[in-house]
C-alpha positions in Angstrom: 291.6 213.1 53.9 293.0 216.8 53.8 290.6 217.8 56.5 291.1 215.1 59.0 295.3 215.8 58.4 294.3 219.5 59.5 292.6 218.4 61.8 295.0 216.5 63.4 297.7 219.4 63.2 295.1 222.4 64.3 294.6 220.4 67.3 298.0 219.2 68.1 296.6 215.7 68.1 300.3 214.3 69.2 300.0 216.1 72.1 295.5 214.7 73.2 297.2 211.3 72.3 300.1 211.8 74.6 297.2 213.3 77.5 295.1 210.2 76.7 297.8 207.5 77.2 298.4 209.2 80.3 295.3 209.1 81.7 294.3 205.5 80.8 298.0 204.6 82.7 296.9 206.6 85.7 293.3 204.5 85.2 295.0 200.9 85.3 296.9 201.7 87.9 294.1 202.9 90.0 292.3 200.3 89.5 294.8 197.6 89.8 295.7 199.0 93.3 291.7 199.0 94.1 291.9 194.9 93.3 294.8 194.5 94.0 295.0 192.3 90.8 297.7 193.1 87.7 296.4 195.0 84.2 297.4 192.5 81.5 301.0 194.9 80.4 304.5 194.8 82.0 304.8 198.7 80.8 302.8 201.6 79.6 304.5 200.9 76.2 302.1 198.0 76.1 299.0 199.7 74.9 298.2 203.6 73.9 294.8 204.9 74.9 293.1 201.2 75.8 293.7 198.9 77.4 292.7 195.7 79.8 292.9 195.4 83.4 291.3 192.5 85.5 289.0 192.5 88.2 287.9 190.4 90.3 285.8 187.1 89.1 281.8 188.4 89.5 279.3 185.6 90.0 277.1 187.5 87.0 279.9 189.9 85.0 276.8 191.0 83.0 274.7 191.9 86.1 278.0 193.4 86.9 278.2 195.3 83.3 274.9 196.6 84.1 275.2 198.0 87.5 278.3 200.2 86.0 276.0 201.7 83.5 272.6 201.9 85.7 273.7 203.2 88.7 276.5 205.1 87.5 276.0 205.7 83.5 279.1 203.9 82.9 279.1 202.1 79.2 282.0 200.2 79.8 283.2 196.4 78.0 283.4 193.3 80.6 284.9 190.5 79.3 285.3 186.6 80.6 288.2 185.4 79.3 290.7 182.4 80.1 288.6 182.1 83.3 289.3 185.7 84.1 287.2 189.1 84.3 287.8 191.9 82.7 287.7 196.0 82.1 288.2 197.3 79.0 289.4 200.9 79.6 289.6 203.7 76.6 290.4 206.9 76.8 289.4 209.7 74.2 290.1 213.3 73.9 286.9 214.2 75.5 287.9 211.9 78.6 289.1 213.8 81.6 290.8 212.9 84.8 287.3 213.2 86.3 286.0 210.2 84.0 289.2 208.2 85.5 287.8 209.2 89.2 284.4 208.2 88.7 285.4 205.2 87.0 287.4 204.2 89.9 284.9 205.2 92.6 282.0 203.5 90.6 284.0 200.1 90.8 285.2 201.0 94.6 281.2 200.9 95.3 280.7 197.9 93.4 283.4 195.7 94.2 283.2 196.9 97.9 286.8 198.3 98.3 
């Protein structure tokens, strides 16, 4: 337990948690305004680094699933639920703002927007 405290203060972990949340709030919001449909919070306060945002209904959201990782090595949950489709987006230190934009362009392709 030391090590990862040390760890955690070496790296100034407050700060990749801070750069994290605000990449996965740049990410919903990217991809909300490519649907067009709302991510599940009313404020960034709502989640930390992941968080759901819903897309629109696919006729096969696990042919869907693995189109995102096939043709763009995406690993990324879809979920159905309460007759809705969704992305879960998470956001670790190693993420960068380049993840966010090929996450969002791989969905533009897909979802034709």
């Amino acid at each position: 337990m030391p090590s990862a405290i040390d760890f955690r203060w070496e790296n100034d972990w407050e700060s990749v948690q801070i750069r994290c949340h605000e990449l996965l709030t740049q990410a919903m919001e990217r991809i909300a305004a490519l649907t067009g449909l709302p991510h599940a919070y009313l404020d960034a306060g709502g989640y930390h680094q992941m968080g759901v945002t819903q897309l629109p209904k696919q006729a096969d959201l696990r042919a869907f699933k693995r189109r995102l990782y096939e043709q763009f090595r995406i690993e990324i949950p879809c979920i159905e639920w309460d007759g809705r489709h969704w992305l879960r987006v998470s956001v670790q230190a190693y993420n960068s703002s380049e993840d966010i934009n090929c996450l969002v362009a791989a969905l533009g392709s897909l979802l034709n927007c």
